[in-house]
MIFI-284933 format. One record per residue: residue in three letters; x, y, z of N, C-alpha, C in turn. Coordinates in pm, 1 decimal, m for minus. Example, Ala and Ser with C-alpha at 12.3 -4.5 7.8 and 13.67 -1.06 7.14 Angstrom:
BEGIN
+------+----------+----------+----------+----------+----------+----------+----------+----------+----------+
: rest :      n_u :      n_v :      n_w :     ca_u :     ca_v :     ca_w :      c_u :      c_v :      c_w :
+------+----------+----------+----------+----------+----------+----------+----------+----------+----------+
:  Ala :   1319.0 :   m569.0 :    780.0 :   1230.0 :   m450.0 :    780.0 :   1320.0 :   m330.0 :    780.0 :
:  Ser :   1285.0 :   m225.0 :    708.0 :   1367.0 :   m106.0 :    714.0 :   1290.0 :      3.0 :    787.0 :
+------+----------+----------+----------+----------+----------+----------+----------+----------+----------+
END
This chain:
BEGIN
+------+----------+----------+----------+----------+----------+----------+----------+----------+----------+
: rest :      n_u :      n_v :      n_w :     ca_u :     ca_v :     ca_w :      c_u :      c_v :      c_w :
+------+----------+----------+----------+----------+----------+----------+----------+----------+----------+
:  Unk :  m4884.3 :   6926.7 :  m2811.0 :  m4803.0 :   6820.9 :  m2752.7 :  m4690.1 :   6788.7 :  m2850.2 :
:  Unk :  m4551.3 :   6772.2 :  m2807.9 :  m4435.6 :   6765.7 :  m2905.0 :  m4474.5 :   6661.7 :  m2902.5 :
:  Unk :  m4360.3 :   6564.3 :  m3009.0 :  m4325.7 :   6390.3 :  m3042.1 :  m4272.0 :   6330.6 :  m2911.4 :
:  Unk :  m4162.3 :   6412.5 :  m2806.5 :  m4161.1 :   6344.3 :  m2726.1 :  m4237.1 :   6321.9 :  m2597.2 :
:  Unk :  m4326.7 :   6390.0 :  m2587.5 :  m4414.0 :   6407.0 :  m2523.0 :  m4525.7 :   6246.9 :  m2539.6 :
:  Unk :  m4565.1 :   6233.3 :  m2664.8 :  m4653.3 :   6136.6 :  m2673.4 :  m4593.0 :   6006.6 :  m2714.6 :
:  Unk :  m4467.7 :   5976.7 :  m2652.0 :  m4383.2 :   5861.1 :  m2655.5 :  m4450.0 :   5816.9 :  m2494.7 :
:  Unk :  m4432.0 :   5681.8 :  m2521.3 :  m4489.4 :   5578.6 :  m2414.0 :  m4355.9 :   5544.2 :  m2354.0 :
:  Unk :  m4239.3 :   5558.2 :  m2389.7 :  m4108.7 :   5477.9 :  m2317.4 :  m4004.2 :   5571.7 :  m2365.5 :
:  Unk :  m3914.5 :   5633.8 :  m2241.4 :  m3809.4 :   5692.3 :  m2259.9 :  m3719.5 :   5680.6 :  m2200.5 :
:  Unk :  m3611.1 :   5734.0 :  m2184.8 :  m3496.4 :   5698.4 :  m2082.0 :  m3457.8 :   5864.8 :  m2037.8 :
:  Unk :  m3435.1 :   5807.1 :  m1923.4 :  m3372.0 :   5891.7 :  m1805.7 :  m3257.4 :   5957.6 :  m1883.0 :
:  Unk :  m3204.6 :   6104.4 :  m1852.7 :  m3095.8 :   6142.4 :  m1951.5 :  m3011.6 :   6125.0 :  m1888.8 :
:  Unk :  m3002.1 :   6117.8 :  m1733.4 :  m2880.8 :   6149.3 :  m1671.3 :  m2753.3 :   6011.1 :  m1697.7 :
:  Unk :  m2796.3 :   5912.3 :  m1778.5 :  m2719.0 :   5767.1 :  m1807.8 :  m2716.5 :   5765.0 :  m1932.6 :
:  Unk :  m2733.2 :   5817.0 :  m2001.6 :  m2758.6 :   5830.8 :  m2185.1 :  m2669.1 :   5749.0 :  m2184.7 :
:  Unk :  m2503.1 :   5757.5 :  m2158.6 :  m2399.3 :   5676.5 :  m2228.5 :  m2344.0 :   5583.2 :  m2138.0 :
:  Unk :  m2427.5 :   5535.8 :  m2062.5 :  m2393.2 :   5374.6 :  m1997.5 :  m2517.1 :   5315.6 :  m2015.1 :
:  Unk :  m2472.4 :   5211.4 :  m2122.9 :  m2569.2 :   5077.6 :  m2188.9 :  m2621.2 :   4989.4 :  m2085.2 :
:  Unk :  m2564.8 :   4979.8 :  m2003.0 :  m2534.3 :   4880.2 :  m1849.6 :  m2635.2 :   4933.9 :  m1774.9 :
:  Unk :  m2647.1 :   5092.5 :  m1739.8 :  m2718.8 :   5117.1 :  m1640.4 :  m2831.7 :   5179.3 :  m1674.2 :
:  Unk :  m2934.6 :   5143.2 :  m1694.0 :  m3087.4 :   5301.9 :  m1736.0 :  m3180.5 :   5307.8 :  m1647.5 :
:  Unk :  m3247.5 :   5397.2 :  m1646.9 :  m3392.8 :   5391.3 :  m1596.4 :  m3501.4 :   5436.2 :  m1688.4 :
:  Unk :  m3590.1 :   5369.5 :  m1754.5 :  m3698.4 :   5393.3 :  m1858.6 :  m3794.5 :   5451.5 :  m1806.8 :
:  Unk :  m3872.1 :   5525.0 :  m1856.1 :  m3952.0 :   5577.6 :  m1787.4 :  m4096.6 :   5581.3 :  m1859.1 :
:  Unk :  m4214.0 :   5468.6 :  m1857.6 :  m4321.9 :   5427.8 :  m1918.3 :  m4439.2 :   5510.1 :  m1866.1 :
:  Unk :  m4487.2 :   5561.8 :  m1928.4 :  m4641.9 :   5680.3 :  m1961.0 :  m4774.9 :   5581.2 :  m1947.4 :
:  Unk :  m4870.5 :   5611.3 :  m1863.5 :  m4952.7 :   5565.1 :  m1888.2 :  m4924.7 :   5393.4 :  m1805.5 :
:  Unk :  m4845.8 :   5388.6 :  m1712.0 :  m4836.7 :   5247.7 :  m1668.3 :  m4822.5 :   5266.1 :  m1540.0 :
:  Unk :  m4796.6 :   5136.8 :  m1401.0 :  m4809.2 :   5143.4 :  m1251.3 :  m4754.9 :   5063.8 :  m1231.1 :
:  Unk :  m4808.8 :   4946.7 :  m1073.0 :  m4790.1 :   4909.6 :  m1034.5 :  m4742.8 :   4713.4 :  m1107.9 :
:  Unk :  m4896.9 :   4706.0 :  m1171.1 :  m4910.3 :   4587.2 :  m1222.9 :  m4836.5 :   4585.5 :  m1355.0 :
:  Unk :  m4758.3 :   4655.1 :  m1406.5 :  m4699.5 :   4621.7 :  m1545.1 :  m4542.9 :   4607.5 :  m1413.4 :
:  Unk :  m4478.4 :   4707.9 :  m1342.2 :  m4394.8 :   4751.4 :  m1306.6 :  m4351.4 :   4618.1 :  m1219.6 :
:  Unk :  m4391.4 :   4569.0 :  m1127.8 :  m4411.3 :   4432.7 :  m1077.9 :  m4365.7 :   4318.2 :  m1133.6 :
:  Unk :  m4446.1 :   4294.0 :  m1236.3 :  m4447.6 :   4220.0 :  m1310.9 :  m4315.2 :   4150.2 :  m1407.3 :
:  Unk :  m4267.9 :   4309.7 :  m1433.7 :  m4178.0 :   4366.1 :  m1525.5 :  m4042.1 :   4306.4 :  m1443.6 :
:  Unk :  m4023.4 :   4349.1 :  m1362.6 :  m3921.3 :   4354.5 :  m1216.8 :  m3908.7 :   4206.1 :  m1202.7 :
:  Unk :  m4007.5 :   4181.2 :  m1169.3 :  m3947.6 :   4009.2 :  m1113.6 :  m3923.7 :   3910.7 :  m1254.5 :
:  Unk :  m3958.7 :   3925.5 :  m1389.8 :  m3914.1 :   3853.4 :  m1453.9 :  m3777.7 :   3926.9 :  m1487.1 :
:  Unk :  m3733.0 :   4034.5 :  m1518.5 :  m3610.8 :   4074.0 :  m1526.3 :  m3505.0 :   3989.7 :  m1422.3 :
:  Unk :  m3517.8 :   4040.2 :  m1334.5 :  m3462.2 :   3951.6 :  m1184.6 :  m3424.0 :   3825.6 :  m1204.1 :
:  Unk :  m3493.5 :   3777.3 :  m1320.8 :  m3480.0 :   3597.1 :  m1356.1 :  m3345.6 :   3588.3 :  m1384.1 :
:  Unk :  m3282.7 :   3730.1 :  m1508.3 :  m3216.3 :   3704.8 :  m1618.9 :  m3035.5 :   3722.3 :  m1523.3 :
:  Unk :  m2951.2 :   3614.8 :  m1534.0 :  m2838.3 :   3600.2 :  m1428.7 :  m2745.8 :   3716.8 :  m1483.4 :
:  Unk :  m2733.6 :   3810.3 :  m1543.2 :  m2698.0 :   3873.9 :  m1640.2 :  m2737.2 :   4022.9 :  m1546.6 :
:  Unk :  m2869.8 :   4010.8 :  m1485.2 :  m2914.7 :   4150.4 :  m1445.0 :  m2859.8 :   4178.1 :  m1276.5 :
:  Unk :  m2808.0 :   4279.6 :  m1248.8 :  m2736.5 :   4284.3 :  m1153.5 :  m2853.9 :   4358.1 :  m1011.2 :
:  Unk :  m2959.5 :   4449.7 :  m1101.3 :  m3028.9 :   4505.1 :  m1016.8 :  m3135.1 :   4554.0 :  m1109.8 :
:  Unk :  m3286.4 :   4569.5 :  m1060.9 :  m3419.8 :   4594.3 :  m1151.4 :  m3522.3 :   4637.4 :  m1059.1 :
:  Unk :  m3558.6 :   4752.1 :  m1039.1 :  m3650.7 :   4790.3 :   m940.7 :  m3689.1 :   4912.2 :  m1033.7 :
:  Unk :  m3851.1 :   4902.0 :   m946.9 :  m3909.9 :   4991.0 :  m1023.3 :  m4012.3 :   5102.4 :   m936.0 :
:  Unk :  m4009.9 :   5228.4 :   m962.4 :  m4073.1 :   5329.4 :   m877.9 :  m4201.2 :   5423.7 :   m965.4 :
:  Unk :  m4312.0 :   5424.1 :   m847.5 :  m4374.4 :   5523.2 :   m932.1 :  m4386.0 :   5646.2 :   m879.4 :
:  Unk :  m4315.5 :   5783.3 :   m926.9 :  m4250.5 :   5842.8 :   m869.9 :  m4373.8 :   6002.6 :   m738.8 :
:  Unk :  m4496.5 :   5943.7 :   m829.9 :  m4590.0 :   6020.1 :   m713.8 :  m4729.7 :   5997.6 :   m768.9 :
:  Unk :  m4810.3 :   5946.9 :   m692.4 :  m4956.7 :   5902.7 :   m726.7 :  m5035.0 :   5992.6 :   m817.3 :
:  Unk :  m5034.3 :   6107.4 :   m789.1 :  m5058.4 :   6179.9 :   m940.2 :  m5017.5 :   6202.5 :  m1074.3 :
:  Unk :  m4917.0 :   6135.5 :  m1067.3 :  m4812.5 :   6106.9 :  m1210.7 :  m4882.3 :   5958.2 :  m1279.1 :
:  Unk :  m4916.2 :   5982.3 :  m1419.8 :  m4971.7 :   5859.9 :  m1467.2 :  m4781.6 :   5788.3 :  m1515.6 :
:  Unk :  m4702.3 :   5742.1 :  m1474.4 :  m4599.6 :   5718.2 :  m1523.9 :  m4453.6 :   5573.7 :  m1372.9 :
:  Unk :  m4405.6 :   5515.7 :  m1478.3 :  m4362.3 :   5419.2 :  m1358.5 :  m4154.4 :   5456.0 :  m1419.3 :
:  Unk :  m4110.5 :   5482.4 :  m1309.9 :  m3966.4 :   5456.8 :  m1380.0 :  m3926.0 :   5333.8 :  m1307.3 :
:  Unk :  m3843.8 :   5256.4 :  m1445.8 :  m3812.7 :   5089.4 :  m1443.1 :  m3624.6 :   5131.7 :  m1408.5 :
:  Unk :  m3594.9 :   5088.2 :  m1339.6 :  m3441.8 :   5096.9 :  m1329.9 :  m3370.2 :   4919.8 :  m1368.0 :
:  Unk :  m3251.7 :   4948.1 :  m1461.3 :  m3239.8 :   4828.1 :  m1459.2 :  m3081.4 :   4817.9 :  m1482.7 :
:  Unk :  m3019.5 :   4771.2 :  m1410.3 :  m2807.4 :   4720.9 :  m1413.4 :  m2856.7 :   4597.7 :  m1410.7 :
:  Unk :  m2715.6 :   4587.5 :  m1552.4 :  m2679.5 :   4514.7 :  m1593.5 :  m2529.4 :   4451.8 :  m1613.1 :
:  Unk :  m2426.6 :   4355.2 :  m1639.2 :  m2299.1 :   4322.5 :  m1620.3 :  m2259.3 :   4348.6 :  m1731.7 :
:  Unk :  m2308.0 :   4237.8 :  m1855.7 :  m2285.2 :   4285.3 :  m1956.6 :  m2342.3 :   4311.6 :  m2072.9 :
:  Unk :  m2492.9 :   4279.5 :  m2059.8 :  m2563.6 :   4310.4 :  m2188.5 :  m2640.4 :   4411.1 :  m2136.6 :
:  Unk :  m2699.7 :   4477.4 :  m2249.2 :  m2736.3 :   4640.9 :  m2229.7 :  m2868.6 :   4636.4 :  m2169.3 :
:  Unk :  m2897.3 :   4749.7 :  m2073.0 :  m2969.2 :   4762.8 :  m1975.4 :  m3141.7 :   4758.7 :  m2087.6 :
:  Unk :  m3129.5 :   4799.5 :  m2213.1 :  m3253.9 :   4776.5 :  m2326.1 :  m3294.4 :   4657.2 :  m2365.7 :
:  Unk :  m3152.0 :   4584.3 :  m2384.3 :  m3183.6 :   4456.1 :  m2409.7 :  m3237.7 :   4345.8 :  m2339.6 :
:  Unk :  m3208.8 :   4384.2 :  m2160.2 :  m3313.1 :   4325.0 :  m2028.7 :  m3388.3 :   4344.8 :  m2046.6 :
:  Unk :  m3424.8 :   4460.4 :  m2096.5 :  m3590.7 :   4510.7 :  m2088.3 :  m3632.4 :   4448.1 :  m2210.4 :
:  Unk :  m3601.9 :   4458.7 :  m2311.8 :  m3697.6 :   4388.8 :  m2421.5 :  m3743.1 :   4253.0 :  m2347.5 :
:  Unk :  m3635.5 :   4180.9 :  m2329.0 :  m3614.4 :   4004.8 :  m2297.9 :  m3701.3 :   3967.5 :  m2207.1 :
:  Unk :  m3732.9 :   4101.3 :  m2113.9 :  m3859.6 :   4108.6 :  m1980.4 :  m3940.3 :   4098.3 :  m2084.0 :
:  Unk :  m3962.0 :   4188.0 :  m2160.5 :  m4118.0 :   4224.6 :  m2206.8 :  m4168.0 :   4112.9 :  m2302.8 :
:  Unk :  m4014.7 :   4038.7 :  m2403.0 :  m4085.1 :   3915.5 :  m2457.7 :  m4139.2 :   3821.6 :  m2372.9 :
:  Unk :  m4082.9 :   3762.2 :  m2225.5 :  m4093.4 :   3666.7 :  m2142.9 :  m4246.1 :   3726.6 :  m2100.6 :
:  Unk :  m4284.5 :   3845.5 :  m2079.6 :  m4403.4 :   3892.9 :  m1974.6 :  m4519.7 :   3849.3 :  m2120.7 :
:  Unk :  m4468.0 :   3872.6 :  m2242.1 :  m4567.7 :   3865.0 :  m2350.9 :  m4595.9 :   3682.6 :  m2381.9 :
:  Unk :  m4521.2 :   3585.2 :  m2339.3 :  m4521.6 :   3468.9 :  m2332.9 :  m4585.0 :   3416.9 :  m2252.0 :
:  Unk :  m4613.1 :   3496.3 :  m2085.2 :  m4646.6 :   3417.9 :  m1979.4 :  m4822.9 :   3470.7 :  m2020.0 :
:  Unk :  m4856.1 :   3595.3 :  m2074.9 :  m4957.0 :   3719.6 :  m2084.1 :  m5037.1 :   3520.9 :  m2190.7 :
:  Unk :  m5009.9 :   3516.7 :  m2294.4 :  m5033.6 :   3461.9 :  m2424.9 :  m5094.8 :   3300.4 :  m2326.6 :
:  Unk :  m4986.7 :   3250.7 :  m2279.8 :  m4983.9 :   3086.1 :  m2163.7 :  m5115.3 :   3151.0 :  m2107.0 :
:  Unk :  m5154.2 :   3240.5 :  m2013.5 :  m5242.8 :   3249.5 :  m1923.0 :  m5398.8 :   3290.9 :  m2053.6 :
:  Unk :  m5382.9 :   3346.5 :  m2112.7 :  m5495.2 :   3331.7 :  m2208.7 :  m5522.2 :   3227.8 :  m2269.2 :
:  Unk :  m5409.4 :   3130.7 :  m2301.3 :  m5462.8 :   3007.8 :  m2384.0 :  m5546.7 :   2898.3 :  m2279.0 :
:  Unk :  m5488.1 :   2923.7 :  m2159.7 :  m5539.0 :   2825.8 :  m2047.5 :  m5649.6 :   2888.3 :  m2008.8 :
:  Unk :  m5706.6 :   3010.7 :  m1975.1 :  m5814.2 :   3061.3 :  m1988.3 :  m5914.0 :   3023.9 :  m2038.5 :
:  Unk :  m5888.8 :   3024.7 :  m2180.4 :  m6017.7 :   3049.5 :  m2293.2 :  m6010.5 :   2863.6 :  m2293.6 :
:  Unk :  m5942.0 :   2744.7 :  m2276.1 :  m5901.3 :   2597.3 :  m2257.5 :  m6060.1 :   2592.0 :  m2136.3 :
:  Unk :  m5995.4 :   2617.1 :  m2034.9 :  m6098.5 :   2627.8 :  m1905.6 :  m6248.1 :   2638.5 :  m1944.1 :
:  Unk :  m6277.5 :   2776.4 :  m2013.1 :  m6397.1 :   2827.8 :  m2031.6 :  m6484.9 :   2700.7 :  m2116.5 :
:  Unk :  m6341.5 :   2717.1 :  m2269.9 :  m6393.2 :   2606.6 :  m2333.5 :  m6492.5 :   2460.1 :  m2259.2 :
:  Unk :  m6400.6 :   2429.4 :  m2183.7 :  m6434.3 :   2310.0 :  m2118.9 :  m6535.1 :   2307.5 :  m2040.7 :
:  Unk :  m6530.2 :   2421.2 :  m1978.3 :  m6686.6 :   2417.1 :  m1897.7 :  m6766.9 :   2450.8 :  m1938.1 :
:  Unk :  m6791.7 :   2520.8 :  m2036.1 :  m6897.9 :   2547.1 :  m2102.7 :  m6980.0 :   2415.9 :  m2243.0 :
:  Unk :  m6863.6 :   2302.1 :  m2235.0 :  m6902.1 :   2210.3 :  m2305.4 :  m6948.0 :   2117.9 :  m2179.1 :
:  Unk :  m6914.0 :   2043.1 :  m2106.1 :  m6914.5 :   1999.3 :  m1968.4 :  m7067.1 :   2051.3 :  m1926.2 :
:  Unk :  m7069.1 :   2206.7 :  m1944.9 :  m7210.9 :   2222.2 :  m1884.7 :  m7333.5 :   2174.9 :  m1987.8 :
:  Unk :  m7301.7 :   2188.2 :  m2128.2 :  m7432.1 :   2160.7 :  m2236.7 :  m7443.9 :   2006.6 :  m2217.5 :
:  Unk :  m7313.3 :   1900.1 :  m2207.0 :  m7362.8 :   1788.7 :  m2150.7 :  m7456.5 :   1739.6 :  m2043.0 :
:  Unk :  m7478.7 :   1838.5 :  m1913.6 :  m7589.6 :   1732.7 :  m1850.8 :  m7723.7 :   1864.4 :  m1844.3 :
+------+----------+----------+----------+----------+----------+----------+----------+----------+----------+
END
């Protein structure tokens, strides 16, 4: 297996030199990262268009397409992935809050 081969995130070649426009293409990912990914991008007023395909059910792999106006089509994507790593972090703290609580709640009676 070469180096690029066992890369998790690459880009589409046919856009190499427009910053504005890419499509990434993530190894090992689907529906629920791709989703996810998409509608918080969509937030950013900056992103012009963000859809994401998985290009055939036997392919372990999702390509993320993402235009942009004026900041670079990488830099949406990071800004997705910090925002998705913020909401990921919120839903665990309220989680393990919950559990906490009921599991004290229950040793009380």
């Amino acid at each position: 297996m070469s180096a690029y081969d066992s890369r998790r995130l690459t880009i589409a070649r046919e856009e190499e030199e427009n910053d504005h426009l890419k499509t990434f293409i993530l190894k090992g990912e689907g529906h629920t990262l791709g989703n996810a990914l998409r509608t918080l991008i969509l937030k950013n007023p900056d992103v012009v268009f963000c859809g994401y395909t998985i290009p055939h059910p036997s392919e372990n792999k999702l390509h993320l397409r993402i235009e942009t106006r004026t900041m670079s089509a990488a830099e949406a994507l990071r800004e997705g992935l910090r925002q998705l790593q913020d909401v990921c972090d919120h839903i665990l703290t309220t989680f393990e809050t919950a559990v906490a609580d009921y599991k004290s709640a229950k040793m009380e009676t």
